[in-house]
Each structure stands twice: as structure tokens, then as C-alpha cells.
VOROVEX-865790 format. One record per residue (C-alpha): residue number from 1; residue in one letter; chain; x, y, z. Coordinates in pm, 1 decimal, m for minus. Each point is the difference from the previous one (the first is absolute). Last residue first. Layout:
% residues N
+-----+------+------+----------+----------+----------+
! pos ! code ! unit !        X !        Y !        Z !
+-----+------+------+----------+----------+----------+
! NUM !    A !    A !        X !        Y !        Z !
...
+-----+------+------+----------+----------+----------+
//
This chain:
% residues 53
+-----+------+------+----------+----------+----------+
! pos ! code ! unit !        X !        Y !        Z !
+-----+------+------+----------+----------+----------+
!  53 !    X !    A !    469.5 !    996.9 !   1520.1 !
!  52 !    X !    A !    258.1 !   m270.9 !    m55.1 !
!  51 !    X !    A !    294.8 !    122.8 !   m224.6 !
!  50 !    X !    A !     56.2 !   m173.8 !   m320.3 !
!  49 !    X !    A !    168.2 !    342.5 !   m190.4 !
!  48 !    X !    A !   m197.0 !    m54.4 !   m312.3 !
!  47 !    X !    A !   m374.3 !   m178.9 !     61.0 !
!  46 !    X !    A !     18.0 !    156.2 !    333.5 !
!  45 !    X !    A !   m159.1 !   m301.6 !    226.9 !
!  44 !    X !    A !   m318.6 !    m55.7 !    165.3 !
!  43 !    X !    A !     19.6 !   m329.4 !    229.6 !
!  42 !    X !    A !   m328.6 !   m199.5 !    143.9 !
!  41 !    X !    A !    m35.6 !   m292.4 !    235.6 !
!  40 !    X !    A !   m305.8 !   m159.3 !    m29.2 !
!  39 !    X !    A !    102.4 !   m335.3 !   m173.8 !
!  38 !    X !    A !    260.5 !    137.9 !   m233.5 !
!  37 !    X !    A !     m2.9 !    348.1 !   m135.4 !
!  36 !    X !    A !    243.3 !    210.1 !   m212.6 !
!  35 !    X !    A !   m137.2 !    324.2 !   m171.4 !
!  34 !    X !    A !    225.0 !    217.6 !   m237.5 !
!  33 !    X !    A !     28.4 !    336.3 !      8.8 !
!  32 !    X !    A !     m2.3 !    303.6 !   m209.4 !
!  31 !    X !    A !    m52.6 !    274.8 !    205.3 !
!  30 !    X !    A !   m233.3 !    256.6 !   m112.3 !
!  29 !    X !    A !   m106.9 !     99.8 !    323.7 !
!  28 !    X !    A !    292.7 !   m133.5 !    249.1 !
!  27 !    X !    A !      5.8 !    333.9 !    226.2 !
!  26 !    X !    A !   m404.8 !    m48.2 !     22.1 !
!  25 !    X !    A !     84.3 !   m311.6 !    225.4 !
!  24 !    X !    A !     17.1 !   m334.8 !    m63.0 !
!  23 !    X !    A !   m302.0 !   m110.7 !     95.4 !
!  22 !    X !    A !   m168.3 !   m384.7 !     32.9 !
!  21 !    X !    A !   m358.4 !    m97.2 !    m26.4 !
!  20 !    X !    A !   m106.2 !   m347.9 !     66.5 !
!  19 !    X !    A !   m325.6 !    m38.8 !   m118.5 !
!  18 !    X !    A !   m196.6 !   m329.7 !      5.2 !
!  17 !    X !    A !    m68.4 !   m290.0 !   m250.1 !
!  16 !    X !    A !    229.0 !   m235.4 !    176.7 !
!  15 !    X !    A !    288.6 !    263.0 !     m1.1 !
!  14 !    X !    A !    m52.9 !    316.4 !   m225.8 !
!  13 !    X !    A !    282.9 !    257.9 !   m102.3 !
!  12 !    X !    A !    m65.9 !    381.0 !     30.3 !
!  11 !    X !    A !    263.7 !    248.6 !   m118.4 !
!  10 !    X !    A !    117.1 !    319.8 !    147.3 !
!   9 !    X !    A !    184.3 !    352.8 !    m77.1 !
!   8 !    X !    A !   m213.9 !    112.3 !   m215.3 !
!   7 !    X !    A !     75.3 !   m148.2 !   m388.9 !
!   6 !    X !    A !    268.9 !   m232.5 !    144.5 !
!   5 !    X !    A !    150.5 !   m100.0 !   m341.3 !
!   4 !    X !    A !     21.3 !   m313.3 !   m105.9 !
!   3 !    X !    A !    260.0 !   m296.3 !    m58.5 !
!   2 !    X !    A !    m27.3 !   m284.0 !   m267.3 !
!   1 !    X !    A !   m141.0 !   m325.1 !    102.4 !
+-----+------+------+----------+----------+----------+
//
């Protein structure tokens, strides 16, 4: 999956059908990043640099 852009500052991701919100802060709008997740444990990462948000 290619990365994205944090269009305000937050993405929502669902687990078992609900909504798990998570924010990166309005200092990372327009980000690009790229999601990890395994199980319920969630990373947003830089797309470029690699550094955890």
C-alpha cells in the first residue's frame, strides 16, 4: 500500500467493526505516512524520514 497524506492531522482505522481513531497532531497535516498495524497495536510512520509519530 502506497503512503498518504494526513489531510487533518488524524486518521480513523476500525477494529471488529468499531472506530479506533488515532491523531497525529495538526503539526503532521499533510504528512505522508505510512500505517503499520498488527493485532491492535498501531504505528504511524513518516513515509520519508521513518520516524514514529
Amino acid at each position: 500500500m502506497p503512503p498518504f497524506s494526513l489531510a487533518y492531522g488524524k486518521i480513523t482505522l476500525r477494529v471488529d467493526g468499531r472506530s479506533a481513531p488515532r491523531r497525529a497532531g495538526a503539526t503532521h497535516r499533510g504528512t505522508r505516512v505510512v500505517v503499520l498495524t498488527h493485532d491492535l497495536e498501531v504505528r504511524v510512520v513518516h513515509a520519508i524520514t521513518g520516524e514514529l509519530l
